[in-house]
Phi, psi and omega in degrees: 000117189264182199302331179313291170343297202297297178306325178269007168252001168254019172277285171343307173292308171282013190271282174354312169296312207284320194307318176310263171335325182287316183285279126050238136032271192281328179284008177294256190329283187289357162291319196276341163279342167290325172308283187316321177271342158305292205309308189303315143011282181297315185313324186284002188077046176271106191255011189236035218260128207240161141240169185245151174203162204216146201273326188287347194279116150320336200231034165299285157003292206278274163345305175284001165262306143338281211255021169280317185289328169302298167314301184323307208294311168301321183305295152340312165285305166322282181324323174301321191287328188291303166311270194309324168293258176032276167317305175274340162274336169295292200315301208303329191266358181286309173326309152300302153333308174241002160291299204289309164309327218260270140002289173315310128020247150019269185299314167282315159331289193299320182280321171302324179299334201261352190071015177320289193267210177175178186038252215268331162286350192273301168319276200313327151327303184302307170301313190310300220271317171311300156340281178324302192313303186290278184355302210250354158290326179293316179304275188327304165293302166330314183280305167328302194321298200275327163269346165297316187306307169290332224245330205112334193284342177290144166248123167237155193243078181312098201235171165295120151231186185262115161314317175299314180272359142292304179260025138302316194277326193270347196267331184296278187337338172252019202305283177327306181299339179273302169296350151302359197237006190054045196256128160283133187222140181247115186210093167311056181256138175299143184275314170323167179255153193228034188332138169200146180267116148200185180259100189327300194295338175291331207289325187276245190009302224254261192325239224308321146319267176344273225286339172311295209287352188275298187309298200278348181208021192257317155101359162267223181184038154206172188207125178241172188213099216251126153233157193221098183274139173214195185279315175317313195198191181205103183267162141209174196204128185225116179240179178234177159219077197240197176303006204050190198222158212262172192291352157294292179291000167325278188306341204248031165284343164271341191283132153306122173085004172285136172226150178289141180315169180309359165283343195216041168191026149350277229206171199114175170219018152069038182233339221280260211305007155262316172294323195288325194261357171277316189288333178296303202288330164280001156240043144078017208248187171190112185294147158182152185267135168218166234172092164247118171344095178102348176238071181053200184212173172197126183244150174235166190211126169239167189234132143269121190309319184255156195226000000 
């Protein structure tokens, strides 16, 4: 190969690098102008706003990160948006929860102060006007309860105790109530000792919450009681033999300030089963319902042994 030869193929090979580099070049130059109008795109408040890039684009890295932060953004609104109904459906149902008791109230005070009633009506009154009184003291602590619970803010205090002999103790407490209410009860805790780390007042917060919501809307009259141990884990499982509860309202029962159609939502404030599943969820558990119309409700709670 004499020297010309030589020479015109290495003209060729660098015309080639550069056209290569010129293409290069633009398609660069046009990614970075499609990136700049997603980015303003997204800033303008577009959040399903995407960039597309081929695995061959230099500036792919820079684009899968663009629309990984694009998701994040979105997911983030939604959830705000989600917060904020949330939030408004709480003012609306508080607005109810304490106006309506509250008004009532009232309403029995006032006629006891004015003398409207007397003797034995008067007593009943008074008595009523108490009833009320407790309700919205109950509401109110419930509401504290639930917001420390959203905020973060509860301090729990986790210790070794024996499990068995912690819901032996809180389920006898409730002995007395069931039978006023006339509820037949089955409550299966194993006789062995069972150590476990958790916080005794939350664990009595759940079992009773529960066993409220068994009382007050399951609309039956027995309350059962499971507990099911392993190296691993800890169920318990509590069921009724009321109306159930229907497949709709199943997935929404955890949700705050939520209440169930008129079979299961007499009376309550639609905060026990949002608190129970904020208490569950702080030793690392997880609660869930299940249900069939006319066969009960069985709610389960799992533990995981290590915390």
């Amino acid at each position: 190969m004499n020297l010309n030869s030589f020479l015109l193929i290495a003209l060729c090979t660098a015309l080639l690098a550069v056209l290569f580099f010129i293409t290069k070049l633009r398609r660069v130059r046009g990614q970075l102008s499609i990136i700049e109008e997603a980015l303003e795109d997204i800033k303008s408040g577009n959040p399903n706003r995407r960039v597309l890039a081929r695995k061959s684009d230099m500036t792919k890295r820079i684009c899968y990160a663009i629309n990984e932060i694009a998701v994040k953004n979105q997911s983030q609104l939604i959830q705000q948006k989600q917060s904020e109904q949330a939030y408004k459906r709480l003012m609306t149902s508080l607005s109810h929860d304490v106006k309506t008791p509250l008004a009532s109230l009232f309403g029995y005070l006032d006629a006891v102060e004015n003398g409207l009633v007397a003797g034995k009506e008067k007593e009943a009154y008074i008595h009523i006007a108490v009833e009320k009184a407790c309700h919205l003291k109950h509401f109110v602590e419930a509401l504290f309860e639930w917001v420390k619970l959203d905020a973060k803010e509860q301090v729990f205090h986790f210790e070794l105790c024996d499990f068995n002999e912690l819901t032996r103790n809180i389920v006898a407490e409730w002995v007395p109530t069931l039978e006023r209410n006339h509820f037949e009860y089955d409550f299966d805790i194993p006789e062995d000792e069972y150590f476990f780390r958790i916080d005794p007042h939350s664990y009595t917060r759940i079992l009773n919450n529960l066993f409220q919501n068994v009382l007050m809307h399951s609309g039956g009259n027995k309350l059962t009681l499971k507990l099911l141990e392993n190296e691993q884990q800890v169920e318990i499982i509590i069921s009724d033999n009321g109306k159930g509860i229907s497949s709709s309202d199943i997935p929404h029962i955890f949700e705050r300030m939520y209440q169930c159609d008129s079979s299961r939502s007499a009376r309550g404030n639609g905060l026990g089963l949002s608190i129970t599943t904020e208490l569950v969820n702080a030793h690392n558990g997880k609660i869930k319902a299940d249900s069939n119309p006319g066969m009960g409700a069985t709610f389960t709670i799992l533990f995981p042994k290590a915390l």
